[in-house]
C-alpha positions in Angstrom: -38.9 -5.6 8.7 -36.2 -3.5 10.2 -37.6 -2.7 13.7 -36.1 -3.9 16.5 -37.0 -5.0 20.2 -36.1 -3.9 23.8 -33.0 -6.0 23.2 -31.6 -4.6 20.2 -32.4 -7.5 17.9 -35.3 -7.3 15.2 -38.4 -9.3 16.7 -39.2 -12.1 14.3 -42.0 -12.7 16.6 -45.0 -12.9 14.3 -43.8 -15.4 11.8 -43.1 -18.1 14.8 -46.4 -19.1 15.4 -47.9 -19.1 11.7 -50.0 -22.2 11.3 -47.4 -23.9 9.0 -43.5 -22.7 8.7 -43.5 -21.3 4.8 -43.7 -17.9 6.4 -41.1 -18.2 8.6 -38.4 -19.6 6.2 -39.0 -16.8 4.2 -38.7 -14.4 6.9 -35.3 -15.7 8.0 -34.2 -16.8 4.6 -32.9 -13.3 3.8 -31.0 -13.2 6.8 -29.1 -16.2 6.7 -30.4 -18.3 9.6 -28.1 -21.1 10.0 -28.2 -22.5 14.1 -30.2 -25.3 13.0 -27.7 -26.5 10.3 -24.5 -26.2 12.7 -26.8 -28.2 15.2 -27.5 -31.0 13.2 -24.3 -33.4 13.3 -23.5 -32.3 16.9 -27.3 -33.3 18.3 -26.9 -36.5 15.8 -23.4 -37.4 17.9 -24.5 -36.1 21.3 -28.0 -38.6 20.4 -25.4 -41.6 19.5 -23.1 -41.1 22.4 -26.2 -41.2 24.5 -27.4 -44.6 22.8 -29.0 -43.9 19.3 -32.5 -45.1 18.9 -32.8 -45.2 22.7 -32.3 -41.9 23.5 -35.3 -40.1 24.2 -35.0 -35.7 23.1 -36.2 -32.9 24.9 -36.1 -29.9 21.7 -36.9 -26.2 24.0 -38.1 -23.8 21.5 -39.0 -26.5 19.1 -41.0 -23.9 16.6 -41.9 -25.9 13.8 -39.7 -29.4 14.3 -36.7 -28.0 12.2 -33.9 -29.5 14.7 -36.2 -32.8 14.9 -36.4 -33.0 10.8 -32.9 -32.6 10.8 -32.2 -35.2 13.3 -34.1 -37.8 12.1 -34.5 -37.0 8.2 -32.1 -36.9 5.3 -32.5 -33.4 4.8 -30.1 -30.0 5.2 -31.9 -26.9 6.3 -30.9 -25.7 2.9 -33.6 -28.4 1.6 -35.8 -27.1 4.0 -35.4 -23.3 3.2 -35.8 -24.8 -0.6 -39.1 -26.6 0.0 -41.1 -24.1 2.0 -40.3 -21.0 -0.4 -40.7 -23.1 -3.3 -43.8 -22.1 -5.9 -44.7 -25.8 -5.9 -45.2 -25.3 -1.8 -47.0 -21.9 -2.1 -50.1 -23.0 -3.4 -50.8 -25.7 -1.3 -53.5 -24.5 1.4 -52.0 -25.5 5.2 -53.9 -28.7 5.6 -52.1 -30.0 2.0 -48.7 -28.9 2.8 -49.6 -31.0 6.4 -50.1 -34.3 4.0 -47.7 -33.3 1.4 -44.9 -33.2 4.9 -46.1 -36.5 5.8 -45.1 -37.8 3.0 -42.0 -36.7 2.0 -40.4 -36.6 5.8 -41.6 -40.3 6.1 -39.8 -41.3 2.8 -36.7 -39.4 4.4 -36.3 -41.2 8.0 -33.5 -42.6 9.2 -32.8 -45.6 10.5 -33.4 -45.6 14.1 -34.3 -42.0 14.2 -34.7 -40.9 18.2 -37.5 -39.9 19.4 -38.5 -36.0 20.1 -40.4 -34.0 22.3 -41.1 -30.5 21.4 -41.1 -27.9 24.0 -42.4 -23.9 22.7 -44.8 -21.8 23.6 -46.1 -21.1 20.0 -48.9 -23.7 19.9 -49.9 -23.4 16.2 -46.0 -24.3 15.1 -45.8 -27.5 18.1 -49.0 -28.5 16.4 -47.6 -28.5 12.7 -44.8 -30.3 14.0 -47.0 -33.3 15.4 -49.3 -33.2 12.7 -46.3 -33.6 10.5 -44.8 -36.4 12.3 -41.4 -34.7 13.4 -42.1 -34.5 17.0 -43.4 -37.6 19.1 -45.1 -35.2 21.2 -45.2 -32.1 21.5 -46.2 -29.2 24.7 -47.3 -25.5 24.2 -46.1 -24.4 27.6 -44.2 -21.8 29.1 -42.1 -23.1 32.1 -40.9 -19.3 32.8 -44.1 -19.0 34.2 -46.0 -22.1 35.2 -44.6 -25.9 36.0 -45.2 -28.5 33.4 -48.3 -30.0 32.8 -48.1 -34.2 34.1 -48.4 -34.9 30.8 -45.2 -32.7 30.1 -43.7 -33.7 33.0 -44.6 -37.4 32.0 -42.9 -37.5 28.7 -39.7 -35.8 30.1 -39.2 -38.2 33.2 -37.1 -41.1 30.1 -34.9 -37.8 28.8 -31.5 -38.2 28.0 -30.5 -35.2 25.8 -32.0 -31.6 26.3 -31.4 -29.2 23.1 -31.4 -25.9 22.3 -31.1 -23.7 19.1 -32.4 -20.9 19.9 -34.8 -19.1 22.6 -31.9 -18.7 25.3 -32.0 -15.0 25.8 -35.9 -15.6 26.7 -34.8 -18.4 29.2 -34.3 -18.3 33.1 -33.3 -21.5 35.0 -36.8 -22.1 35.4 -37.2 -23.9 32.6 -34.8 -26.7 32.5 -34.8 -27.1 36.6 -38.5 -27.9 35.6 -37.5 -30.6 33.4 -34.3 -31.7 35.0 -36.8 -32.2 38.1 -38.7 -34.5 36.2 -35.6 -36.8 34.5 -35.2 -40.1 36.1 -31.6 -40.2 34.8 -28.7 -37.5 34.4 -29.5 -35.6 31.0 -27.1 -33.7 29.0 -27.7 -30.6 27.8 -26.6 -28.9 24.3 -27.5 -25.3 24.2 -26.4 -23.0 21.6 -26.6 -19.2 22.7 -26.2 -15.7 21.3 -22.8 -14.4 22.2 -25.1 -11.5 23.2 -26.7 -13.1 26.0 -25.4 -14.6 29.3 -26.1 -18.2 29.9 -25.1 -17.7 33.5 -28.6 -18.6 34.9 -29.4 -21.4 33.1 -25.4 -22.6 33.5 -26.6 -22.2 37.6 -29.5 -24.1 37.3 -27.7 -27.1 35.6 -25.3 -27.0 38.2 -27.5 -27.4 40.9 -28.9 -30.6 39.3 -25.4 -31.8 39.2 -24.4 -31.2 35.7 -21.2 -29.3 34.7 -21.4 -26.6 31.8 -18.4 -26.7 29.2 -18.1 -24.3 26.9 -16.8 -24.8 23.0 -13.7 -22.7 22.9 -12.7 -23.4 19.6 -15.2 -22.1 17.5 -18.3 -19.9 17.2 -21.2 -20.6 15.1 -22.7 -17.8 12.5 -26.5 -17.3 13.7 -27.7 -15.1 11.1 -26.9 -11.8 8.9 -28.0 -8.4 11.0 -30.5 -6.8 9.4 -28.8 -3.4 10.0 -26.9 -1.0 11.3 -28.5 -0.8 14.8 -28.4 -4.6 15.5 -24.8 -4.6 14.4 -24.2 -1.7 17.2 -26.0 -3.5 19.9 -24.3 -6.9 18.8 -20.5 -5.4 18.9 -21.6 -3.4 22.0 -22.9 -6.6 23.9 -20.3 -9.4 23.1 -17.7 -6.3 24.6 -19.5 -6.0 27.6 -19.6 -9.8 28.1 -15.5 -9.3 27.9 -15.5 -11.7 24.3 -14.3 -10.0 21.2 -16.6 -9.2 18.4 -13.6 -8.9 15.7 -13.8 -10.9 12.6 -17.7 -12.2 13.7 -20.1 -9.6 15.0 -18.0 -6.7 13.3 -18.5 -8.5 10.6 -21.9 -8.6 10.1 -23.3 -11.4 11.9 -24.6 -12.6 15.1 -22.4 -15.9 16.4 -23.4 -18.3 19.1 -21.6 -20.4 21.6 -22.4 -23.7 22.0 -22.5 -25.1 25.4 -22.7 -28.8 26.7 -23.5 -30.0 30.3 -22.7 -32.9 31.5 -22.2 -35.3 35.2 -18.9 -34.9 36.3 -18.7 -38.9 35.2 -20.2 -38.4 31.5 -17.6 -35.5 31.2 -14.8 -37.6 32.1 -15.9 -41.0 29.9 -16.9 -38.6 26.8 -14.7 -36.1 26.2 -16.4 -33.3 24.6 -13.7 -32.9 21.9 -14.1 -36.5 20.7 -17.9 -35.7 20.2 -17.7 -32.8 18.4 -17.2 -32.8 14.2 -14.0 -30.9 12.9 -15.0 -27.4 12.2 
């Protein structure tokens, strides 16, 4: 699949709301899809720094659970891209895989895993993910377009960390003033976004709920492989519009993302972000 959207990128679209996620590793197994794996020891410190077990997680574009697996499980997305392209995993008809996930996520959890809600508008993949037992709960809404359900709005109220892998570029404000509305407590927020899109209007919205945006300076993350020539034109062409340069990462090949964490003024100040981030 080489087409590409209005955007410039190649729509993955119909493999993110497949009734299980075999499809869509091996869509994006080619490509080198790798947001999930740089995510997983950040969200794991951002979740300890915020109190472990006791921090409750908001996961915006959850698709199938994959941050939440890699949260709370001893897995690697490279386990996951193993399982679910495996011949062993191929035969099994969707309800089997749904037992067979049960199992072998359950013999993987961690200690004092945190608990996760799923946010995405694909309902078949926020299904799988419940089904599974990855998220706690889990909501296929669209907060672009409507406010949260009371349920949603019910689950969110205890949230201490918002994250976000992917699904930026698709995002407004709207979405997390909807949830920050509904937060008893300040929330942080970990976000990491294309260098091809601008997180300006989310950034605006946080900072009208009285969170500060800081941005990781010191390193880029590899998103995936393009998948030609044209997305590697519109990729070079859009990080040197946004005044960032494209040399040695889109030029090379690959779209990078920029990981972004807001904060209170207060949290910022007590937990420096540099303290909470691994060495890259």
């Amino acid at each position: 699949m080489t087409h590409t959207s209005g955007t410039g990128m190649t729509p993955f679209d119909e493999f993110y709301d497949l009734p299980d996620p075999r499809g869509y590793f091996r869509a994006l197994g080619p490509w080198g899809y790798r947001t999930p794996h740089h995510a997983q020891e950040i969200f794991r410190r951002l979740v300890a720094a915020r109190g472990g077990a006791a921090t409750p997680v908001v996961d915006i574009c959850c698709s199938y659970g994959i941050n939440a697996a890699l949260l709370n499980h001893e897995v690697t997305l490279d386990d996951l891209y193993a399982r679910y392209t495996s011949p062993e995993i191929a035969a099994l008809t969707t309800a089997e895989l749904i037992e067979a996930d049960r199992l072998h996520f359950a013999a993987r959890r961690r200690p004092g895993a945190a608990p996760v809600t799923g946010l995405d508008v694909a309902a078949h993949a926020v299904s799988y993910a419940c089904a599974v037992g990855l998220l706690d709960d889990g909501f296929a809404e669209n907060l672009e377009t409507a406010p949260p359900s009371a349920a949603l709005r019910e689950r969110t109220r205890d949230a201490r960390l918002i994250t976000l892998t992917g699904g930026a570029s698709f995002l407004t404000g709207r979405t997390l003033d909807a949830l920050l509305d509904a937060a008893r407590e300040p929330v942080w927020v970990a976000a990491f976004v294309l260098r091809t899109a601008s997180y300006g209007p989310i950034e605006d919205a946080l900072a009208a709920h009285g969170l500060h945006t800081e941005k990781v300076t010191s390193r880029t993350f590899p998103q995936r492989r393009f998948t030609g020539d044209r997305e590697r034109r519109y990729a070079v062409d859009a990080v040197t519009a946004a005044h960032e340069d494209p040399a040695g990462k889109e030029s090379e090949g690959w779209f990078h993302a920029a990981l972004y964490v807001s904060r209170s003024p207060a949290d910022v100040k007590e937990f420096p972000l540099a303290a909470l981030l691994p060495c890259a």
